[in-house]
N, C-alpha and C positions, 0 to 999 in steps of 0.2 A: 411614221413619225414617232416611234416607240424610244420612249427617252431612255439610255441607259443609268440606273441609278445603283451605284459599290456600296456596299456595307462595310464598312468599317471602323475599328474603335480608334480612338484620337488616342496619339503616341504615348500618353499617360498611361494609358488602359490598357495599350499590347503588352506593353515592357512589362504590367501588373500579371497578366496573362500569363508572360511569357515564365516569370516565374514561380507559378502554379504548378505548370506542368510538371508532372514525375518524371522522372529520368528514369531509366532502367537499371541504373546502379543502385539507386534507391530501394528499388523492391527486392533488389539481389539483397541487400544488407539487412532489409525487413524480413527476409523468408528466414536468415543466419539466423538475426535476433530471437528469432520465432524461435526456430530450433534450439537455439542454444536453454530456451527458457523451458523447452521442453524438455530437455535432458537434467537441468536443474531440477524440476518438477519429479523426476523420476527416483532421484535421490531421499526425498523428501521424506520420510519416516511416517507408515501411518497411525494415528492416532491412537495414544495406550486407554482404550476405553474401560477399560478398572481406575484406573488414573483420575479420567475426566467422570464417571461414576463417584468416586471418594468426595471428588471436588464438589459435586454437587448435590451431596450428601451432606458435604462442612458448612455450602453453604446455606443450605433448607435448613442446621439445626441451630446454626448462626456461631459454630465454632471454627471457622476460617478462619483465619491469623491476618490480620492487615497490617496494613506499616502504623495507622492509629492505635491499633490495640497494644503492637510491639512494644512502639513510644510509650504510651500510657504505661504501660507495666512497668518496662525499664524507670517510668520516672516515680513510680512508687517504690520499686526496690531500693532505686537510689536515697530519696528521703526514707524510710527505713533506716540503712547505714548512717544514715546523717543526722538520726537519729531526731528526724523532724516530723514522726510519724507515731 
């Protein structure tokens, strides 16, 4: 008298299911993607470390140039000329 009992998801849940699944074109286009970021990657210039040494050299003695300091100067040279200084 062994009952037979199906498993399965109510029509909401396959169709949910259904579009989960990967498709095999999908991983074709992910493998491309891959590579192609790989090949980008290969281009990529490696770092000029005299450069990035200077940089942070400017910035420990705190002569960096920011866009604040720029401004500020430029608007004292300008009052200077304008003779508002």
């Amino acid at each position: 008298m062994g009952e037979h009992v199906t498993c399965a998801l109510p029509k909401s849940e396959s169709t949910w299911l259904g579009g989960v699944q990967m498709k095999d074109d999908d991983a074709i286009s992910l493998r491309e993607e891959v590579d192609r970021f790989k090949r980008e990657l290969k281009e990529i210039p490696d770092p000029n470390c005299g450069r990035i040494q200077e940089l942070k050299e400017k910035i420990r003695t705190n002569t960096l140039l920011t866009k604040q300091a720029i401004r500020e100067t430029a608007e004292r040279i300008a009052a200077r000329f304008l003779g508002k200084e």
